[in-house]
Structures are given as structure tokens and as C-alpha cells.
N, C-alpha and C positions, 0 to 999 in steps of 0.2 A: 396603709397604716404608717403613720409618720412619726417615728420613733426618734427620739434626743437621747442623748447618752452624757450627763453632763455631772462636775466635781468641781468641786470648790477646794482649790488647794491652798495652803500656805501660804505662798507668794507667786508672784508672778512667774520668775524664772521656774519652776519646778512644773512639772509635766504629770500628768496620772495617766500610771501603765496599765491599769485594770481596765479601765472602761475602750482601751484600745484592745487589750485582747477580748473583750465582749464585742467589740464590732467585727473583729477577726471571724470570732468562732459563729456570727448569726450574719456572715456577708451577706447571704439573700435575701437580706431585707437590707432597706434603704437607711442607713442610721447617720445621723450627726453627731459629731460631738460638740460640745460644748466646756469650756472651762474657765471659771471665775476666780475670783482671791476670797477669802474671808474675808477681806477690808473691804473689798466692794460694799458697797452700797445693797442691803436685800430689793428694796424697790427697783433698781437698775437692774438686778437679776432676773427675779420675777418679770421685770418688762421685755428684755430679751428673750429670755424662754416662750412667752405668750407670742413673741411674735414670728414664732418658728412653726404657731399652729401643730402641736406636738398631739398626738394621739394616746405615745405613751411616754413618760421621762423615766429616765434610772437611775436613779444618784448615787454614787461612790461615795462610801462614809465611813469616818475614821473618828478619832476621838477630837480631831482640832479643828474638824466641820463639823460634824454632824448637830451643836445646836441653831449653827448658821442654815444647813441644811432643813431642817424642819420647818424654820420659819418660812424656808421660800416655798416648802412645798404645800405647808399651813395657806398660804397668801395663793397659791397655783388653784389648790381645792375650791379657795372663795371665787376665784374667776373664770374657774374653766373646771366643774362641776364635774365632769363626765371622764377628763384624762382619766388615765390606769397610771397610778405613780408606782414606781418601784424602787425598794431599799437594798442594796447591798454594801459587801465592804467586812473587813473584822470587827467593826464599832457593833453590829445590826446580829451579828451570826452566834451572837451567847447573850444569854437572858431572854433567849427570842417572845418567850410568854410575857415578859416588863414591855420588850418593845412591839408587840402587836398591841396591847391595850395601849401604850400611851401615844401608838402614830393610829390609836382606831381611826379617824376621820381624815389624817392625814397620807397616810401611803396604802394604796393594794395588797402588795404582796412584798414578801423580804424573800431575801435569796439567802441562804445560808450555806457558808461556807466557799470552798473553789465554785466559782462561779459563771463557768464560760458553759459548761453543757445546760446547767441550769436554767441559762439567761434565754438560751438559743431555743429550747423548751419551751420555754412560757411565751413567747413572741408567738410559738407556732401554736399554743393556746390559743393564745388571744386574735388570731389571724384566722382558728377558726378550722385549724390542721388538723388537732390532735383534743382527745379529751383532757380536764385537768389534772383527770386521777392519773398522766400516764406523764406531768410532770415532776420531774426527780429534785428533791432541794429545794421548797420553795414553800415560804408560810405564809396562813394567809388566818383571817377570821371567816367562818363560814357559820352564821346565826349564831355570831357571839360567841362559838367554841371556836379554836384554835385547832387548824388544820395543818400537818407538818409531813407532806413527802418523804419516802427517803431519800437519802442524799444518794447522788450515784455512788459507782467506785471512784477512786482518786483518776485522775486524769494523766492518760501517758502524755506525759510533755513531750513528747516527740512529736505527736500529731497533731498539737496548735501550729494552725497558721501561724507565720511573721505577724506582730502588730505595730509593723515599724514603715509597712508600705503603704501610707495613706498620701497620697496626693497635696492634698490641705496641710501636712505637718511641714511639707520642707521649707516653707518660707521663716520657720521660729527657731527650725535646729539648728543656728548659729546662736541664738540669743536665749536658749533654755536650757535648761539641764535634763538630758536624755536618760532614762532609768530602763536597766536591762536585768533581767537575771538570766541564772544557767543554771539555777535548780529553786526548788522547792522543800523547805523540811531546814530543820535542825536537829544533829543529835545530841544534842545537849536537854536538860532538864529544868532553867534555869525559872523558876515559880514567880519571875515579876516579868515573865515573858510572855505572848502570845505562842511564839513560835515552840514552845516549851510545849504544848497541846497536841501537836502532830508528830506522829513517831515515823522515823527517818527520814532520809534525804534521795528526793527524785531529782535525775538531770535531764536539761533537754539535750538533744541534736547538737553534739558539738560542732559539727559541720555548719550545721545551721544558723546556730551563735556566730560562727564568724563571719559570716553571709551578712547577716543583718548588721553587726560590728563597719563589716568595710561600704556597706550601703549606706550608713548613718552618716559615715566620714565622707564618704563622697559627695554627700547633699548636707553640709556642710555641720554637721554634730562637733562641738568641741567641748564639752565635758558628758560625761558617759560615767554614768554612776551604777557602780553593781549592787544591786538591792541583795544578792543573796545571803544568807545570816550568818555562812560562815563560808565564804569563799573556796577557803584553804583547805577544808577538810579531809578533802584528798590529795596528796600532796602531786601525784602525777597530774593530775588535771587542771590544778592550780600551777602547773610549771610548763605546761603544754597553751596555756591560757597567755604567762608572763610571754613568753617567747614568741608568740602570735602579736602579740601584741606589740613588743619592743620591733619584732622584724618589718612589721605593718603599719603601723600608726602614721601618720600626717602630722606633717608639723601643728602645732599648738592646738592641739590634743592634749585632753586629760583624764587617766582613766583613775574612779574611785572606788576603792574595797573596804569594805567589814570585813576586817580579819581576825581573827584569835589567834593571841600571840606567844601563849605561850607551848602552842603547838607550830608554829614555825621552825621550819629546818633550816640550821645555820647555813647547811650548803646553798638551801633557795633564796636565803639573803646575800649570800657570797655573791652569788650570780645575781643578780638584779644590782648591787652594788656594781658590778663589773661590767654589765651589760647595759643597764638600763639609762637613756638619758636623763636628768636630770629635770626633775618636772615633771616625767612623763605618768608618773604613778601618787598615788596617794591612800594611805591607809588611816582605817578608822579601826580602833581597838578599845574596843570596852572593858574597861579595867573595872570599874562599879565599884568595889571594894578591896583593902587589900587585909580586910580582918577574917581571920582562916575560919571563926568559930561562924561570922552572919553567912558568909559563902555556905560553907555546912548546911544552914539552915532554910538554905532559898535553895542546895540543891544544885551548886557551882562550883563543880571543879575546875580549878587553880593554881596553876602553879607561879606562885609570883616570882622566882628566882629566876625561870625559864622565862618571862614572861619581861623582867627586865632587860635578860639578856639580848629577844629579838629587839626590843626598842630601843636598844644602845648599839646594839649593831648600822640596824639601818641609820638611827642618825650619826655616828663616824660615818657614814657610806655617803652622807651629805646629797642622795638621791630623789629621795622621796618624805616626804611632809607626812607629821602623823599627827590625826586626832585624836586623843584619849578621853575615855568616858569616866565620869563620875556619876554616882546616886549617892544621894544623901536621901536617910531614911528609911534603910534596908534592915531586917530584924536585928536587937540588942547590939544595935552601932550607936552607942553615944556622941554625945557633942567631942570628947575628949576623941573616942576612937575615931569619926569621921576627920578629925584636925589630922590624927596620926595618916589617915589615906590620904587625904587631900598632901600634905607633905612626901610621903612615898613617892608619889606618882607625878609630886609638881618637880622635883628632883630628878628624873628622867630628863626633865627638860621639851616635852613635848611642844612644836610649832603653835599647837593649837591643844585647850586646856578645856572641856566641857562641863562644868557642874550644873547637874539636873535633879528633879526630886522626882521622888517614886511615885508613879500614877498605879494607883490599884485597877487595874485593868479587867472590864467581864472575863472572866472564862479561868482568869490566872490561878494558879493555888493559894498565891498570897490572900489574895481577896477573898476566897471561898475560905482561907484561916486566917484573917485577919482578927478574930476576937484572941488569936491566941496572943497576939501581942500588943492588944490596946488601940490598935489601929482607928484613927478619926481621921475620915480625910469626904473629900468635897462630894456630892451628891450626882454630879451632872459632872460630865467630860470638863477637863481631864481626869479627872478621879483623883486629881494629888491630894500627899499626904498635908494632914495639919496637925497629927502628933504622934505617938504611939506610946507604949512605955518606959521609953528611952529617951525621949525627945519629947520635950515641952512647946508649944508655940512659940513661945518666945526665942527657943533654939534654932528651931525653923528659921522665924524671921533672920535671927541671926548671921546662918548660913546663906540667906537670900541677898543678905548685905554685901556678902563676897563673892557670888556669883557676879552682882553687878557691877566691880571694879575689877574684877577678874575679866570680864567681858570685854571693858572699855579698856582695861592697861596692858594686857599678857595678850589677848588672845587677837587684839588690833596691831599689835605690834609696835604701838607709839614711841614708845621710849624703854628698849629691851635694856641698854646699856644700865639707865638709872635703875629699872626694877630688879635688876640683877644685883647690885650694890645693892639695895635696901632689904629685898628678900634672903641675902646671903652674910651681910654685914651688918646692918644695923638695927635690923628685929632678929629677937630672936629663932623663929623659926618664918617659912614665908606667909602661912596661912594667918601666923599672927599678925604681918602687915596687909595681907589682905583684910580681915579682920576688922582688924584697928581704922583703917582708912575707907573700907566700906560703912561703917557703923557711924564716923563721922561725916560721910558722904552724904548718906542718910538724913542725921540729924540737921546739918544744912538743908535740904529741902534739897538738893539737888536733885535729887531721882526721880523727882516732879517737874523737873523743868529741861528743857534740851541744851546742849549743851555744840559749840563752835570746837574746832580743834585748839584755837588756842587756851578753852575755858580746860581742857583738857592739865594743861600742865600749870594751869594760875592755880587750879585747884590742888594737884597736887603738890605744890608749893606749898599755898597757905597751912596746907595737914603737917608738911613737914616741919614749916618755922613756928606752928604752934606744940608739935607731939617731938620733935627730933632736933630742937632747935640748932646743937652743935654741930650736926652733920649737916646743914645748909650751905656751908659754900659749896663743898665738893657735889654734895646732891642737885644744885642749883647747875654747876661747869655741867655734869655729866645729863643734866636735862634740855640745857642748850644745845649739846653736841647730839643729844638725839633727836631734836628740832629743826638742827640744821644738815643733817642725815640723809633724813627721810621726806627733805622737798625734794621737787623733782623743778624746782628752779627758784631764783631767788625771792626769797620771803620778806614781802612790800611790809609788813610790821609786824615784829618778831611780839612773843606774848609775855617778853620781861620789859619794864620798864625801861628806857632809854636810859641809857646808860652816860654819863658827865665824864667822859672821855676820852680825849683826841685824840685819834690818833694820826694823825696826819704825819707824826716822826716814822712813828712805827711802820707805814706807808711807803716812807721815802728809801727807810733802812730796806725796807723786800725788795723793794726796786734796783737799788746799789750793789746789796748784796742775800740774794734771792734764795743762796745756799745755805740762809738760815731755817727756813722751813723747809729742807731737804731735798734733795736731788732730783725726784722728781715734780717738787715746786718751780724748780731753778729751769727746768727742762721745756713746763709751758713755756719760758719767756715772756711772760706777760708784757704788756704797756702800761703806763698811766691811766689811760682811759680805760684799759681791759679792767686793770686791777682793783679801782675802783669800782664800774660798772658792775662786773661781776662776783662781787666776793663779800663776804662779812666780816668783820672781825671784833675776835668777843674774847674776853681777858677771863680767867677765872685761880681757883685755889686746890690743888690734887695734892695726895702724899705721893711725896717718891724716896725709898728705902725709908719709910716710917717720918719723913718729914716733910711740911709744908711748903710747898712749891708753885709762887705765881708762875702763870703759863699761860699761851695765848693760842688758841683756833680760831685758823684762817679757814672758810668754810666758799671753795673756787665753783660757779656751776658753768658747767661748760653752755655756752651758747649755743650752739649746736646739738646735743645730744641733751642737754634737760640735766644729766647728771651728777650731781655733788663729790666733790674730790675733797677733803679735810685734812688741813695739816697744822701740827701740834710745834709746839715749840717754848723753851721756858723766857723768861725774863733775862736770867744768867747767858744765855744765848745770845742774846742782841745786846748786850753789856758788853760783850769781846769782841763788838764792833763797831761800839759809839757810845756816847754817854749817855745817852738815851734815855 
């Protein structure tokens, strides 16, 4: 019986952990896996699957496959009449009666819920082992009624096999993102969650977790993402985890957590601040809202004071990079109150800034009470929202305007110097320059067309010299200085206009007297030819003590190492050393 085990992810880099522990738990039989993109091509899939000669396929399915998924298996049904297809995944395992009628012709059986006993079960079904009545978890139509197993008991995680020992994977664990967990469950309650469905939290084999940890590393895994929902939840085992890991890791390594933060203990930030290298960790915290009355309502406790505090700690510890979560679209958050969140949390200053809209999700509370708040949202995955009674569509789009310059300007990191002056100084609050400059982002057509790094700052220029006219020179200096930043060598045509000139004086005075751009300018010793060859030089207009100040960056890339050295200096400077 020649079994495929195949998912269609996201992107290429990302790896799906499930269908490796279904091969784990039914090793005796012969399984492949298989794994494609959602952008692939369905034809290209469908023809690779067909040419594996599959007996039976399983697909992992989730809410941002699954109607890529159907189609292929739609397309599998018309060519290969006899396969047994199998559904599983959290997308397939609520609503099971919606999705047995609408995949009737397309899938056999769905597996509902934890799915390694189940999978291993039905194989030995279909193998011819076991009868079907004495499969656990698994629905099927049997003459148009609907046949539903029980589901086993939960699964001691202790006794999965590793799904990290496959032969075939090590040639990608350099160039993909490894997904691990160390438990199962959430205790939390949170009604726009999945994980909100299953009461408590199981862990596996800590022994074992770091078995598979130092096996990954050694056949060469360098980012290792922890899927579990809330890491931290015990604070011993989330500290016994840090220190395995800071004492163990390989160089350029990177481990990733979901963590809840505002159950962090200051002491386990102390130490990761004092122990941990730099890089070597990275936290994701889902903040969603910081309005005390919508949390209530979804069933999320929060403490946002607590919750500041871990995130301002870690970033002073300047260790570790955090991502914060937003939902827009959570019950009785208006436009007004989602600006006050998105402000909250974009004041944290987190590396990386997520705003996402709420997918009503099978199974969630929100969705099974979603009339209580008006709720209209999409029919087929993702299930997002497009109103409720708080939130108008046209709010929606609104907030969608800012996701998408939020995206391209905060969370790329292009030019942090100017977005900090604008979000701090020259709008009123930041959400309103996001806002303001997504919404005319928009209206240009840009969001329909791709865009070069340097259309990056033409654009934000034009928003500024038409919405902020008077703050253009300083906003114009401070978008060059992060232009010439963030090369990693010298930039063959900068994205401002050429500039009418010379400075060939300005040239000769660095050369003479090099101590005007500072000590450590004076220190390279440049040449003629270096200083030319390597270096830019761009004049612009800054306050300093509340007054107008030409000043000029000198922007040096070393030859050797790629990396930009930048040095400042005013007009008045080189005045007290020539007439210049």
C-alpha cells in the first residue's frame, strides 16, 4: 500500500510538523511525504502526487490550504478514481457534518482531532488489519449518513516517536524553518482561539525534546520555532528549556517562542538579559487588544501593566527581538478603540509590529456567538471578519490601509530613524501617520503594483511634501541617513534626485583636516581615491537647540566588510577651517 502524506504550506521555508508525526506513529508502513506551497501551481501538484502512484494521500489542512487543498484532491478523484484520500488537520476536525457533505466525492475519510493513533488505525483498516468499527477518530459517509468513531483518549506525549529522524529531511534543515513543540493544550480561554477548545496543557519527554533539539542542530536546523501556545506557562520548565538552550546552541542558531507576557517573571528576564547571547532567542507575544472591556468578552485575561513591563524589560536587555500581535475586530473595539491599541503597543516599540483581522474560526466561541455582535465575515477560509457592530467595512478597509505601510515601513525596518520623527513628532499620534499615509498609499494605486526599495522612500516623500509640507527638509536629511544606513555597500543611484552640488571643496577640506568629521573619521586616514571611491556625501537641514542647522553626512562603506560608518557634521564646522 503506497501511502503519501502530503501539505501544502504557506511558503516554502516553513515545514509541516504534523504529517511528520503521522509518519512517526504508522512507521510500518512505507509513507512519503510530500510538501508544496499554496502558490504552486494545482496542476504541478496534482502531477507530482499522480506520479508517486499513491494508493492513499493524507493532506494536512488548515485554514490557508485547505481550499488549495480540495482542488488538488478534486483533480486526484478525476484521475486516479480508486485512491482513498484522507482529510485531516484543525481546519477538517469541527463542522465535521459541513465537511463530509461538501468533500462527499472528494476525500474518504477525515480524521478528527490529535491525529497520530487515528491515522495509524485507519492505514491498518485499509491494509486489511483491523475492522473499521475498531477505528477511533475518524469520519466517514457510510450510504449518505455520517459515520463518526470515537475519538481515543488524548495521547501521552511521552510515547511519540521523534518526527525529526527522517533521512530525506536533512538536506532542507539549513534552509527551512524547523517547528517543535514541548506540549500540547492551553490554559487559557481565549474564544477567537482554537486552542481555547482543549482543556489543559500535556508535555512531552523533556529529555527527549532536547535529544531531537541537539539532533536538529547537528544536521544543520538554524531557526527552530516553538509552536507551543504558551511556552511559559510553567515557569520551571520555561527556565530549564532557556538554559539548555543558551548552554547548547550552535552558533547561528535561532530559537522562536509564543510567549505570554504578562505572566513573565522579571527574575527569568534578568537572566536571559544576562545570560543569553544576543540573537540567540526571539519572542512572539500576542497582545490583540489592550481594551480591558473586548478581552472580558473573548474570555482573556490580561494584564497589560504586567505585560508592558516584560516587553520593556527585554528590549533594555537589547537580547532578544519581539513580535507583537494585534486583532483588529475583536467584540465592541471600535475604530477609535482599536487606534487607542494599535498606539499602546506600537509605543512599546516592538522590532516587529503584527496587525491581523479576526478569522472566525470552526469550533471557536466567537463564531458559534457570533450573532451576538453582528458579525459578517467571509464564507470559506479564512473566515475573516468584514464587519460587525462596531466596525463598518469601510473601517475594516481602513485599518487594512495601515497594516499595509505598517508592513513595508516599521516592520522592514527601512527607515526607523524618519518613522520615529514622524510617528513621535509630526502627527499626532503614530496610528494617525500610519493612517494618513496608508489611506493615500491606497488612493495612488500603489498597493496594486510592486514596488523597488527606492520607490519605498520616493513614495514616502511625495506623502510628506504634499500632507507635511514644512517638515520636508529635516524628514527628507533623516530619510537619506536611513538610506544610507542600511546599505551594505555603496548605493550606484541614491532614490533622491541629484543633487546641484559640488562638493569637491568640502572633499578637499576632509582630506586636510579630517578632524572635522570626528575622530574616528580622522582615524580611517582615508586617501583621495578611498574617499571618493567609497563614500557619499549628502548636505541636508536638522534643528539643533530649537534651531535650523545645515549639516552634512558623510556616509564611509568599508571595502572590506560591506559596512557603512556615518559621520555628521555642521557647516559652522568647516567654516573654522576655510571659507568654504
Amino acid at each position: 500500500m503506497n501511502t503519501v502524506l502530503a501539505s501544502l504550506n504557506a511558503k516554502y521555508i516553513h515545514t509541516n510538523l504534523a504529517i511528520r508525526y503521522l509518519k512517526a506513529a504508522a512507521a510500518e508502513y512505507q509513507i512519503e511525504l510530500a510538501e508544496y506551497t499554496i502558490n504552486d501551481p494545482i496542476l504541478n501538484i496534482t502531477g507530482d502526487l499522480y506520479a508517486k502512484k499513491p494508493d492513499v494521500i493524507g493532506f494536512s489542512c488548515y485554514i490557508w490550504n485547505i481550499e488549495e487543498t480540495i482542488q488538488v484532491a478534486k483533480m486526484l478523484k478525476k484521475i486516479l478514481p480508486e485512491i482513498k484520500i484522507i482529510f485531516g488537520g484543525p481546519e477538517v476536525t469541527y463542522d465535521v457534518p459541513y465537511w463530509l457533505k461538501r468533500l462527499e466525492h472528494d476525500a474518504d475519510y477525515i480524521v478528527v482531532g490529535e491525529g497520530e493513533a487515528s491515522f495509524k488505525e485507519l492505514l491498518d483498516y485499509l491494509s486489511g488489519k483491523i475492522n473499521y468499527d475498531q477505528v477511533r477518530g475518524v469520519a466517514s459517509l457510510i450510504d449518505g449518513r455520517m459515520h463518526l468513531t470515537p475519538q481515543p483518549q488524548k495521547t501521552d506525549l511521552k510515547t511519540l516517536p521523534s518526527p525529526f529522524r527522517f533521512a530525506e529531511d536533512q538536506a532542507d534543515l539549513r534552509k527551512r524553518i524547523t517547528y517543535v513543540e514541548t506540549s500540547r493544550g492551553c490554559p487559557f480561554q481565549c474564544q477567537f482561539c482554537l486552542s481555547s477548545i482543549e482543556v489543559g496543557v500535556r508535555y512531552f519527554e523533556r529529555e527527549a525534546v532536547k535529544e531531537d533539539i541537539r539532533y536538529l542542530m547537528k544536521h544543520g536546523a538554524r531557526i527552530i520555532k516553538f509552536v507551543d501556545r504558551t511556552f511559559n506557562i510553567s515557569r520551571s520548565y520555561a527556565m530549564e528549556m532557556f538554559e539548555f538552550l543558551i548552554d547548547e546552541h550552535l552558533p547561528g542558531t535561532v530559537f522562536q517562542f509564543e510567549i505570554t507576557g504578562d505572566i513573565m517573571r522579571p527574575e527569568v528576564i534578568q537572566y536571559l538579559n544576562d545570560h543569553a547571547p544576543e540573537g540567540l532567542f526571539r519572542f512572539e507575544i500576542g497582545v490583540q487588544s489592550t481594551n480591558d472591556h473586548t478581552n472580558e468578552l473573548v474570555k482573556r485575561k490580561q494584564n497589560f501593566e504586567k505585560l508592558k513591563r516584560t516587553v520593556t524589560m527585554v528590549k533594555d536587555g537589547g537580547k532578544i527581538d519581539q513580535h507583537l500581535d494585534l486583532i483588529a475586530g475583536l467584540p465592541e473595539e471600535n475604530y477609535q478603540s482599536f487606534k487607542q491599541t494599535f498606539n499602546d503597543v506600537y509605543e512599546l516599540g516592538p522590532e516587529e509590529l503584527q496587525l491581523g483581522f479576526l478569522k472566525m474560526l470552526r469550533g471557536t466561541g466567537l463564531r458559534i456567538n457570533a450573532a451576538d455582535h453582528q458579525y459578517v465575515y467571509m464564507d470559506h477560509a479564512p473566515y475573516e471578519i468584514l464587519s460587525n457592530n462596531q466596525l463598518t467595512f469601510d473601517d475594516i478597509l481602513r485599518i487594512k490601509h495601515v497594516e499595509d505601510v505598517l508592513e513595508k515601513y516599521w516592520n522592514d525596518h527601512r527607515l526607523d530613524d524618519t518613522i520615529h520623527y514622524l510617528t513621535t513628532e509630526v502627527f499626532e499620534t503614530p496610528f494617525d501617520f500610519f493612517q494618513d499615509f496608508g489611506t493615500y498609499w491606497d488612493q495612488k494605486g500603489w498597493s496594486r503594483i510592486g514596488h523597488q526599495l527606492e520607490d519605498l522612500f520616493k513614495r514616502l516623500y511625495q506623502f510628506i511634501e504634499e500632507s507635511k509640507h514644512e517638515t520636508l527638509p529635516y524628514t527628507t536629511y533623516l530619510m537619506k541617513k536611513d538610506y544610507l544606513q542600511k546599505h551594505k555597500f555603496k548605493p550606484r543611484k541614491p532614490w533622491w534626485d541629484k543633487e546641484d552640488i559640488n562638493f569637491s571643496n568640502l572633499y578637499d577640506l576632509l582630506l586636510s583636516n579630517p578632524e572635522i568629521a570626528g575622530e574616528h573619521f580622522a582615524s580611517l586616514n582615508l586617501k583621495q581615491k578611498e574617499l571618493h571611491k567609497h563614500t557619499v556625501l549628502v548636505e541636508g537641514l536638522k534643528s539643533i537647540e530649537g534651531k535650523p542647522v545645515q549639516v552634512y553626512l558623510l556616509a564611509y562603506y568599508d571595502p572590506k566588510t560591506g559596512s557603512p560608518s556615518l559621520f555628521e557634521f555642521t557647516k559652522e564646522q568647516t567654516a573654522t577651517s576655510t571659507t568654504f
